[in-house]
N, C-alpha and C positions, 0 to 999 in steps of 0.2 A: 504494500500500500504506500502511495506516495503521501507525503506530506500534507500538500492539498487537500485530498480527499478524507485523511485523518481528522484534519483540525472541522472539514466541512461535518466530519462524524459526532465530534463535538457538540457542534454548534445544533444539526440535527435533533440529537438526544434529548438536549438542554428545549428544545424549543419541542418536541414532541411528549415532555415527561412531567408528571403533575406532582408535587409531592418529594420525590427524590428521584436521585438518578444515580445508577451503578453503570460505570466502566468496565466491560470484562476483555482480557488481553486473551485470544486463543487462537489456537493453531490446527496441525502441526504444533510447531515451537517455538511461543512467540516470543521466548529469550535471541533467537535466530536474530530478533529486530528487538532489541532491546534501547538501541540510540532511539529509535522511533518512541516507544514507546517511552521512556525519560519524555521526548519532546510532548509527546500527547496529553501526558499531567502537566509540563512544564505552560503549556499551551491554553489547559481549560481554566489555569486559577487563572492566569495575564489577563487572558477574555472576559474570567466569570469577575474577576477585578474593577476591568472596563466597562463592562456591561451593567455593574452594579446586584451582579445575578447570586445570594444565598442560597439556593436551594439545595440542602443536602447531597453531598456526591461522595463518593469511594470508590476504589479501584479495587480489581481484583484480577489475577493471571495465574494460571493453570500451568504447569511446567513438568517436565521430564525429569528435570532436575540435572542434568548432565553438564550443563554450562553456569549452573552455581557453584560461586566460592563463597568465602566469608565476604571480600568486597561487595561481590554483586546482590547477596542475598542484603545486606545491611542499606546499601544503596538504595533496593527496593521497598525494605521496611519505612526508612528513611522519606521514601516518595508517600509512602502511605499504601501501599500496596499490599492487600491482605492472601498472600501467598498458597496454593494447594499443589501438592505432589502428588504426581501420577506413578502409582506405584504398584504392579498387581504380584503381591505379595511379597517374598523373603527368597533373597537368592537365587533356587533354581526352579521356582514359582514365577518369581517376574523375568528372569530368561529366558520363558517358554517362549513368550509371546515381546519382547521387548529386547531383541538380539541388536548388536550393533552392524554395523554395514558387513564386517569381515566374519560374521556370523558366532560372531562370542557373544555370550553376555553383558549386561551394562548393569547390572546390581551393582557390583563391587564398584564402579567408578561412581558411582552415584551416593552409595555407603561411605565413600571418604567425606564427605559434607554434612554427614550426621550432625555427627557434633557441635559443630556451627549453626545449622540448620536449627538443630533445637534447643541453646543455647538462647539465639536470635527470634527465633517461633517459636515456640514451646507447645503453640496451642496450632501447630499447621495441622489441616485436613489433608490424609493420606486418601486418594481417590483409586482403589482399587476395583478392577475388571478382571473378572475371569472369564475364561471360555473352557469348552471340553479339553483342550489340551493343558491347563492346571489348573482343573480345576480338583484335581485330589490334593493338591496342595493347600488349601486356602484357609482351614482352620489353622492348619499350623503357619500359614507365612504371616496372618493377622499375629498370633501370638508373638513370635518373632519379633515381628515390627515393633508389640507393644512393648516388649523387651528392651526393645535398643529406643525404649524415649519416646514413640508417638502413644497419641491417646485418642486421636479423633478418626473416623475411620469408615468413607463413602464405601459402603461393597454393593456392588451388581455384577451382572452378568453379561456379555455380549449378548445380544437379544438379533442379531444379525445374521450369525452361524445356526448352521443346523446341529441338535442337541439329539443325537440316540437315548436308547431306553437308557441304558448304563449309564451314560455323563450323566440323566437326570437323575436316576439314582447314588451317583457319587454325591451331585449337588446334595442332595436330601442327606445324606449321612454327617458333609463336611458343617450344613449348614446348624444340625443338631449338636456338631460337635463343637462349634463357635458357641452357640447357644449354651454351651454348657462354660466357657471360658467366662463368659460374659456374663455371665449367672456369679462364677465363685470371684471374680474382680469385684461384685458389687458387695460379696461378705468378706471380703479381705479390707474392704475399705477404700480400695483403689480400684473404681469403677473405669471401663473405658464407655468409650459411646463408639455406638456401634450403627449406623443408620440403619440396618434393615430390622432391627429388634426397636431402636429407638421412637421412630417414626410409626412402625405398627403398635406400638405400646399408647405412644400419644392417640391415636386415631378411634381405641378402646374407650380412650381416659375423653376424650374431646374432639365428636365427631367432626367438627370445622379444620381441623387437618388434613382431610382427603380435598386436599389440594394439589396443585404441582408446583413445588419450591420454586424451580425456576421462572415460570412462567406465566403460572395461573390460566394454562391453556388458552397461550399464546396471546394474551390479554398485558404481559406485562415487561416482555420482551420481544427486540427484533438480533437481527445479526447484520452486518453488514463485511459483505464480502472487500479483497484488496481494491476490487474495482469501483467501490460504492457503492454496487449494489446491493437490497437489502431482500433479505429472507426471513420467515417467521422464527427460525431457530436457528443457535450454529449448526446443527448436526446435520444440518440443509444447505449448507455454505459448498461444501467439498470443493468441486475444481470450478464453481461458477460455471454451469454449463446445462442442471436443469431448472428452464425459466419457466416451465409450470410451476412452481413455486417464487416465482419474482414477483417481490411486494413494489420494486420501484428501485429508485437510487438516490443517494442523499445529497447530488443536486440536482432533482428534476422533482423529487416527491414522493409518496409512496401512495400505493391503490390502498384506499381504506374497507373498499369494499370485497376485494378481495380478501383481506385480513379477517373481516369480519365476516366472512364466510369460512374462510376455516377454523374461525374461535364458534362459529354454529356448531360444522360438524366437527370439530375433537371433543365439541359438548354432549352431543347426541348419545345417548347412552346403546353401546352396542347390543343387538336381542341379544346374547348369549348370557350377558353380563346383567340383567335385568332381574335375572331369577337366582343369580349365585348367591352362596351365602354370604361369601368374602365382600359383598357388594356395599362399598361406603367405606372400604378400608384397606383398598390395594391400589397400587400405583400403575393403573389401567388407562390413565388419561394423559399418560403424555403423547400428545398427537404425532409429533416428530418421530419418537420409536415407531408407532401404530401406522403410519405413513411409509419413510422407510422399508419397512419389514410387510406389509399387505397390501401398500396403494392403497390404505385407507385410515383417514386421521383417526376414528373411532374403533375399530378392530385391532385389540393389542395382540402378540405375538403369543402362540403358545406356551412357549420357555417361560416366559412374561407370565402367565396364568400359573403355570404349577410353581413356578418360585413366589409369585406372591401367597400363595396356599400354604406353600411351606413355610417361611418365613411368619405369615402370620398365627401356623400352629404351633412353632418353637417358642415365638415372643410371646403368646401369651399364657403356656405353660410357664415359661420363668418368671413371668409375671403374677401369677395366679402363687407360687410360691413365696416371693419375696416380698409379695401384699399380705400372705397368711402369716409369715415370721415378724412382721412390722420392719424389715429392715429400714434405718433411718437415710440412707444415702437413696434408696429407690424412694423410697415416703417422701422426702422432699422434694426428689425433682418430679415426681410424675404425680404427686398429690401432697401439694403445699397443702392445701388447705386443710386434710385431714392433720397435718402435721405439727400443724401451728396450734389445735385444737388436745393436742395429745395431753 
C-alpha cells in the first residue's frame, strides 16, 4: 500500500466510524511494512490534531513474530500498538503448518523473543490455528506456551480444509484435554483464558455474547485492500481479485447497499441452525468463514458445527464444576455478582 492510499484509509475510517475507531495492521506480515505502518499512527494523530478530531482510536497488528526484536516490539508498544502472535502451538505443533521458505521450522527463531516479548506484553494474545495436520498437538502446544509466559490464548480451527472422521475425533479428545488444563489453572490459582471455553462460558452466563467480536456481522468492520479497495472482512482481502465482494475504494466511496445486504444475509439464520440446540451460543455467524467455505454468508462450515458442539460441551462441564466448588477466580470473573454477595 502506498502512502497515499494509507493516510486516504485514515481519513476514510475516521469519517465512516461513530463512537470509536480501531486501526488493524494485517497481512500476510504486516511487520514486512513496518516504516508504513510507524507512518500510518505517525499520520492519524498530525491529522486527528489538525482536524481537531477526539474520537477514541487504537491500533492493533497481528504478527508472525519473526521480524521482532526487543527494539521493534518496544517501538511498537511505544506507538500504542496492542500486539497479537500468530502462533499455532509449541514447537513441532507450529512447524507443521508455519515452515520457513527452506522448509524448516520457525518456532525456535521466533522462541528467541520470548522473553522480551513478554517482559514488554505480558498480557499478548497468542492466536492459535490448527488444522488436521496438528492438530494432535494442541493441548499440549497450549500448555507449553502457557509454560514459557503466555496467558491469553485465541484457539480455532482452519475451517477451510477438509477434516476426516479421525482429525475430528483427534479434535474432540485434544479439545477435552485442554479442557481439563484449563479447568486445574483455574484451582491452582493461575487461570489462563482460553477463548473457546471463555466465550462459551460467557454466552451460558449472558446471552448478548452470541455476537461476532470482530465485527458484529459485518456491521462494524471493513478491510481495505493495498489498492484501497474495500471489502466486508480481511479474510476477503486475499490477492484483490474477487470483486463480488467489492464494497468500493476509499477514494471513490463505498456501496452501502451492498454492505447492507450482506449484514441481511450473514443475519438470516441458516434452517439447519434454527432447530439446534447449540442455537444462541456458537460462533455460527461469522459470514466471512460461512462465505468463504459454502458461497454463503449464512451456512457455516461443518468442522465449524461439531467444534462448536464440542467446545461448548467441554466448557460447560468445567463450568458446571467450578460453579458447584465456588471457586473464587471463576466466581468472579464469570459471576461478579454472585461474588460480591458471598
Amino acid at each position: 500500500m502506498d502512502r497515499e492510499t494509507a493516510e486516504q484509509a485514515v481519513r476514510f475510517g475516521h469519517e465512516n466510524s461513530s463512537g470509536h475507531l480501531d486501526i488493524s495492521f494485517f497481512g500476510g506480515e504486516p511487520f514486512l511494512e513496518q516504516d508504513l505502518m510507524f507512518h500510518v499512527i505517525e499520520y492519524a494523530h498530525s491529522w486527528r490534531s489538525k482536524e481537531g478530531i477526539t474520537m477514541p482510536l487504537r491500533f492493533f497488528a497481528t504478527t508472525n513474530g519473526l521480524l521482532l526484536n526487543e527494539d521493534t516490539i518496544r517501538r511498537s508498544v511505544d506507538a500504542g500498538i496492542v500486539l497479537s502472535l500468530s502462533l499455532d502451538g509449541h514447537g513441532a505443533c507450529h512447524d507443521a503448518t508455519r515452515p520457513l521458505p527452506d522448509g524448516t521450522g520457525s518456532f525456535a527463531r521466533i522462541a528467541e523473543n520470548f522473553p522480551a516479548l513478554l517482559q514488554i506484553c505480558p498480557n499478548i494474545q497468542v492466536l492459535a490455528t490448527f488444522s488436521s495436520r496438528n492438530i494432535k498437538f494442541l493441548s499440549e502446544g497450549i500448555e507449553k506456551l502457557y509454560y514459557c509466559g503466555f496467558r491469553h490464548f485465541s484457539v480455532g480451527l482452519n475451517y477451510e480444509e477438509t477434516w476426516s472422521d479421525d482429525a475430528v475425533a483427534t479434535m474432540r479428545n485434544e479439545y477435552k484435554a485442554l479442557g481439563n488444563f484449563y479447568e486445574e489453572r483455574y484451582k491452582s490459582g493461575n487461570p489462563a483464558s482460553i477463548t473457546i471455553f471463555d466465550s462459551r462460558i460467557a454466552s451460558h452466563v449472558n446471552k448478548s455474547c452470541e455476537r461476532c467480536a470482530c465485527c458484529d456481522k459485518h456491521d462494524g468492520e471493513i478491510a481495505v485492500a493495498p489498492s484501497g479497495n474495500i471489502y466486508p472482512c480481511l479474510r476477503l482481502v486475499k490477492t484483490d481479485e474477487d470483486h463480488s465482494v467489492l464494497l468500493g475504494n476509499v477514494k471513490t466511496g463505498m456501496d452501502r447497499k451492498l454492505r447492507a445486504k450482506i449484514m441481511v444475509e450473514s443475519a438470516r439464520e441458516w434452517h439447519e441452525c434454527k432447530e439446534c440446540g447449540y442455537r444462541g451460543r456458537c460462533f455460527h455467524y461469522c459470514g466471512a468463514v460461512n462465505y468463504k467455505v459454502n458461497g454463503r454468508w449464512n451456512q457455516p462450515p461443518h468442522i465449524l458445527c461439531l467444534e462448536e458442539q464440542c467446545s461448548i460441551s467441554v466448557a460447560d462441564e468445567i463450568a458446571e464444576r467450578l460453579y458447584k466448588e465456588k471457586n473464587p477466580l471463576f466466581m468472579r470473573r464469570f459471576f461478579p455478582g454472585e461474588w460480591l454477595l458471598r
